[in-house]
MIKEMAR-608406 format. One line per field, with one value per atom (N, C-alpha, C): residue number from 1; residue in one letter; atom name; z negated, x, y negated. Coordinates in nm, 4 decimals. Layout:
<pts>
num	[NUM  ...]
residu	[A  ...]
atome	[CA  ...]
zz	[Z  ...]
xx	[X  ...]
yy	[Y  ...]
</pts>
This chain:
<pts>
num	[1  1  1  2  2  2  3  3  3  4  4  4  5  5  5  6  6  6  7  7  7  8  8  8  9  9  9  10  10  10  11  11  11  12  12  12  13  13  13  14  14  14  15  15  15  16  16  16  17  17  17  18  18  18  19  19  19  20  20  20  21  21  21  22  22  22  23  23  23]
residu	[X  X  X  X  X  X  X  X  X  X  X  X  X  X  X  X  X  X  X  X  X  X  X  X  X  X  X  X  X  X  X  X  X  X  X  X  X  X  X  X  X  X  X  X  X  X  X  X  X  X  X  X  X  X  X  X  X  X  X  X  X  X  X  X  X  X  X  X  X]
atome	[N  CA  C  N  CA  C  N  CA  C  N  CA  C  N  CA  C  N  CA  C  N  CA  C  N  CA  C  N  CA  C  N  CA  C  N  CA  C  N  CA  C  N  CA  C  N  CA  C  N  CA  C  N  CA  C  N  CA  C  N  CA  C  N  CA  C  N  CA  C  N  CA  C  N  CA  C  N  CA  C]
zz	[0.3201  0.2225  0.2985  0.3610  0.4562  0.3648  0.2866  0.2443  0.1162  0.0564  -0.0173  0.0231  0.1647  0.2523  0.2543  0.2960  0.2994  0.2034  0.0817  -0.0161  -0.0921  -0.0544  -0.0405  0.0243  0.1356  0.2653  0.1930  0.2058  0.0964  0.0065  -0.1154  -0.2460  -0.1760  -0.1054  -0.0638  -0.0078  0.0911  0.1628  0.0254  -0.0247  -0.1400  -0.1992  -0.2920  -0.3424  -0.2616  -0.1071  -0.0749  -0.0686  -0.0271  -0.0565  -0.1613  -0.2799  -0.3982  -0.4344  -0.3649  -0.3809  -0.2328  -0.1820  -0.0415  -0.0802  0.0778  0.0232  0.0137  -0.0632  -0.0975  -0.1555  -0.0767  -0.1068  -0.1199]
xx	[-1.4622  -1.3746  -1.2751  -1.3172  -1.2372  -1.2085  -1.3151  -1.2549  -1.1271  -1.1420  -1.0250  -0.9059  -0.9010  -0.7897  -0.7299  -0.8614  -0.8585  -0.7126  -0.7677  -0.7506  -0.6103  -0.5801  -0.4724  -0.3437  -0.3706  -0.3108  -0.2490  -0.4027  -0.3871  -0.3373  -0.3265  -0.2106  -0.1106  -0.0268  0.0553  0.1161  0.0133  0.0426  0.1118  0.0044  0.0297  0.1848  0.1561  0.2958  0.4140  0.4244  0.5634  0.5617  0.4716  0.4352  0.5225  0.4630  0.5227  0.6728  0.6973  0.8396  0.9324  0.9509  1.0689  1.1813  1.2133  1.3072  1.4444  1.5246  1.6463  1.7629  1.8023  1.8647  2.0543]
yy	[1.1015  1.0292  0.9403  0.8647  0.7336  0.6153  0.5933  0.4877  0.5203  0.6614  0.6728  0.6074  0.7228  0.7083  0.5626  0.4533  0.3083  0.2807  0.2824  0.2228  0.2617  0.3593  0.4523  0.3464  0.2979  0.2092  0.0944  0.0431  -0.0693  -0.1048  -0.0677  -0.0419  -0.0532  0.0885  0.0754  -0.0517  -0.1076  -0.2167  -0.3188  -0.3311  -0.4465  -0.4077  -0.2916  -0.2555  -0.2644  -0.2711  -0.2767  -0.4401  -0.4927  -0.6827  -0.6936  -0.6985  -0.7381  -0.6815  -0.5111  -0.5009  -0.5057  -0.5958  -0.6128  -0.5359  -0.4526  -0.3750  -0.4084  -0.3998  -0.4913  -0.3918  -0.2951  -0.1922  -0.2236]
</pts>
């Protein structure tokens, strides 16, 4: 199950993309 893992990354990756952190 690697590519779960993949994809898992990914999202993430994207989701912090779209939210910069701005605390």
């Amino acid at each position: 199950m690697a590519r779960e893992e993949k994809t898992r990354m990914e999202i993430f990756r994207e989701f912090r993309k779209g939210r910069p952190n701005r605390e």
